[in-house]
C-alpha positions as CSV (number, residue, x, y, z in Angstrom):
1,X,0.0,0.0,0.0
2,X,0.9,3.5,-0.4
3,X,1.9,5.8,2.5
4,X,1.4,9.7,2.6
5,X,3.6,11.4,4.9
6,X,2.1,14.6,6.0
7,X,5.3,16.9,7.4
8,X,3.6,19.6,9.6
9,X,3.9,22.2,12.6
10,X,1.0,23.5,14.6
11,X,2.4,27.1,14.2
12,X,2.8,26.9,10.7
13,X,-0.3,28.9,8.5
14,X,-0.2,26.6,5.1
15,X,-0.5,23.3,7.4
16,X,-3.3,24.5,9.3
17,X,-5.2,25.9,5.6
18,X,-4.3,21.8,4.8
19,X,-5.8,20.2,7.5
20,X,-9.3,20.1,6.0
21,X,-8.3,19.3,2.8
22,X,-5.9,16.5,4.0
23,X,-9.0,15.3,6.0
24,X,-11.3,15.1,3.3
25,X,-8.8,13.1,0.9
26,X,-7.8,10.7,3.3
27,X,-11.5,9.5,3.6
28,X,-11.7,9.7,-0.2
29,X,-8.3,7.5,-0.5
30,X,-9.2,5.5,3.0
31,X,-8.6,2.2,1.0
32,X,-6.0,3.2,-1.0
33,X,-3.7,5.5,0.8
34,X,-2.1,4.8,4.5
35,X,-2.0,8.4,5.5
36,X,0.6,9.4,8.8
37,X,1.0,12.7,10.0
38,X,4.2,13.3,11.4
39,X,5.1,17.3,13.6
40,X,8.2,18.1,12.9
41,X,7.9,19.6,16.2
42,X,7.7,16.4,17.8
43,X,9.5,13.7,15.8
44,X,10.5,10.7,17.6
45,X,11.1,8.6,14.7
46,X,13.3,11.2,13.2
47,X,11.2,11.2,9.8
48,X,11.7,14.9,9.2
49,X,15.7,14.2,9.3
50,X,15.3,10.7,6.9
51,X,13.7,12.5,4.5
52,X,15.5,15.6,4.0
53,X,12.1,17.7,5.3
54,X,13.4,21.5,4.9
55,X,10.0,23.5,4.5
56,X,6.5,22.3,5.8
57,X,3.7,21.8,4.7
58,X,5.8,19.2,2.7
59,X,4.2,15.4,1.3
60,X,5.7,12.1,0.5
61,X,4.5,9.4,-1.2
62,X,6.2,6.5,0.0
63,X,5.7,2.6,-1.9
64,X,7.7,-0.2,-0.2
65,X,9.9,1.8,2.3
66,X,11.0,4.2,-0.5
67,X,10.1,7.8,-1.6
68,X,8.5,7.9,-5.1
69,X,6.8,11.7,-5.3
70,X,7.1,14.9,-3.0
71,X,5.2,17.7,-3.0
72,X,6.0,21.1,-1.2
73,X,3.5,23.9,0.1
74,X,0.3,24.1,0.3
75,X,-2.7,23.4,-2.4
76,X,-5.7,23.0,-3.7
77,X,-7.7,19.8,-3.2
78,X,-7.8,18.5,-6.6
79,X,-4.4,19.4,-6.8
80,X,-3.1,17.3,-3.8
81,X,-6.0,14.2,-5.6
82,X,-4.4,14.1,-8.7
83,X,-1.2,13.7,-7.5
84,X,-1.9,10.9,-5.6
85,X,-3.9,9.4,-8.6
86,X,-0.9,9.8,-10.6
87,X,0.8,7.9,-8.1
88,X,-1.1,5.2,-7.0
């Protein structure tokens, strides 16, 4: 299955416009998609440093432990659905 890391902070303004957006496309993709959403705040598993995260809001599509697409910033819905389309 696919996995969408979700790189935010709570003090950042383009995460917090995401969070409805990112809520209503991970029911849409429920089946499809393993969504995770990881504060780069708060990072235990050190996922921000693994992946290079230098800006937030930033994406990753991950397939069998490996990065295959990234998006940076903050966009529209059908934006942030076709890329995972493309990708899935």
């Amino acid at each position: 299955m696919v996995k969408l890391l979700d790189f935010y902070a709570d003090w950042c303004g383009p995460c917090q416009a995401m969070k409805p957006i990112f809520a209503e496309i991970e029911k849409e993709f429920a089946d499809k998609v393993e969504f995770q959403v990881i504060d780069v705040e708060n990072d235990p598993q050190m996922l921000s440093d693994k992946f290079g995260v230098r800006s937030i809001p930033t994406y990753i599509l991950v397939k069998e432990d490996k990065e295959v697409s990234r998006k940076i910033g903050a966009m529209p819905k059908d934006m942030l659905k076709g890329w995972l389309e493309q990708n899935l």
